[in-house]
N, C-alpha and C positions, 0 to 999 in steps of 0.2 A: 866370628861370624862365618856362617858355612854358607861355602859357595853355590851358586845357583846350579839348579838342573839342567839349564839349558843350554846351548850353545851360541845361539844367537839371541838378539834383544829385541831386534825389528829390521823391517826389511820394505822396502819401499818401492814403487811403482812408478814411472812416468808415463804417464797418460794422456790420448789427443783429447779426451772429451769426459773433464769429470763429470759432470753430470750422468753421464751414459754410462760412465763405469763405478762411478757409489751407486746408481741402484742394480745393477747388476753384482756389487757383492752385497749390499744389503738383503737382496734377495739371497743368495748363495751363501751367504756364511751365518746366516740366520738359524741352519738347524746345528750347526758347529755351536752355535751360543755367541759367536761376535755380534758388533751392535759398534755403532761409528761413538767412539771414546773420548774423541779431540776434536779439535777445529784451532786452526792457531786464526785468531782474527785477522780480518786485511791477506791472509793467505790461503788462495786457493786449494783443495785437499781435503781430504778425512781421513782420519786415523782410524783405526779398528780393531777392536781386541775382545778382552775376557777380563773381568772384574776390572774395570776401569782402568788398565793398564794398554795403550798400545802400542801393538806388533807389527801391525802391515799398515802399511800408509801406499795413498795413493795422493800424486799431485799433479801437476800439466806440467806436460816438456815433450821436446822430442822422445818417442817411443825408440830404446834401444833394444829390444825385445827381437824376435820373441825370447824368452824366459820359461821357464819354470819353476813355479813352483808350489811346495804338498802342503797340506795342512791337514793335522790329525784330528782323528775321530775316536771319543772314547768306546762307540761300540758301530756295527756292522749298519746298523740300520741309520744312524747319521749320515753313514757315505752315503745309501740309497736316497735319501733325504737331501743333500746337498746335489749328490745331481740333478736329482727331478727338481729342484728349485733354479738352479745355473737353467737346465734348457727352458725352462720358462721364462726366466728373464733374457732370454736369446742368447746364450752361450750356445755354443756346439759342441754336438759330440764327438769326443774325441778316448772315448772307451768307456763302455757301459762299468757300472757296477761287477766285480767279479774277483776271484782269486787269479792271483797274478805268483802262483808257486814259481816259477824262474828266478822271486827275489825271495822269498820261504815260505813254505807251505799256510801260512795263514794271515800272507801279506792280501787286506781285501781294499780294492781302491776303484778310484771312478777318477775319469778324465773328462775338463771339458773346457775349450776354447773359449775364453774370453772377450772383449770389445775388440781389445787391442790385438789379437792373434796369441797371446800369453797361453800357455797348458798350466792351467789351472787343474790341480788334484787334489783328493782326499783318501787318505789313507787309517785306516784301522790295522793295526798288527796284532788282536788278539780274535782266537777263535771264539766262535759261537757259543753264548750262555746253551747249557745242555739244561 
C-alpha cells in the first residue's frame, strides 16, 4: 500500500461561535471546492473537506488562537476567489492576493482574518497558465 501524499490528515479549530464561523468558511472555502463533509450528531461542529473526506473541522471551545493556517489552491485565480469570498462573509484583510517571492518566486497567496482572529490563507505555488 503506498503511502499518502500528505502530511497531515486534519486539523481542527475551536471556535467561540459555530454558527458564525461555518458560514464564514462555507462562504470562503467554496471556490477551493470544500463543502461541510461531517456532522458527528449531538456534536456541535462541521467538518470540511474535498471528496467526502474531512480535513478541517471546526468545533466550540475556548479559542487558543490566534493560529495559522494555508490551504492550497490548484491555480491563481481560486486564491483571488477565496479572498473576495472570506471579505464577504466579514473576514479581514489581512494581505491582498499577490506574489509573496521572499518564500519563491511563484509562491501566489491571499490572507484573511477570520471570526475568531485566526490568519486564514490560500496559497497557489504554481505559475500562471501562459
Amino acid at each position: 500500500m503506498a503511502e499518502p501524499r500528505y502530511v497531515l490528515d486534519h486539523v481542527g479549530l475551536r471556535v467561540r461561535d459555530v454558527a458564525a464561523s461555518r458560514r464564514f468558511y462555507e462562504a470562503a472555502l467554496a471556490p477551493l471546492g470544500f463543502v461541510v463533509v461531517m456532522e458527528v450528531p449531538g456534536v456541535p461542529g462541521a467538518g470540511f473537506g474535498l471528496q467526502g473526506k474531512p480535513s478541517f473541522w471546526i468545533h466550540p471551545g475556548q479559542v487558543s488562537g490566534p493560529l495559522h493556517v494555508a490551504f492550497h489552491a490548484a491555480d491563481r485565480r481560486r486564491v483571488d476567489d477565496f479572498f473576495a469570498a472570506a471579505l464577504a462573509a466579514d473576514g479581514t484583510d489581512n494581505g491582498p492576493p499577490g506574489v509573496r517571492s521572499h518564500y519563491h518566486p511563484s509562491y501566489y497567496a491571499a490572507f484573511v482574518i477570520d471570526p475568531d482572529g485566526n490568519n486564514v490563507e490560500t496559497v497557489c505555488h504554481h505559475l500562471p497558465a501562459t
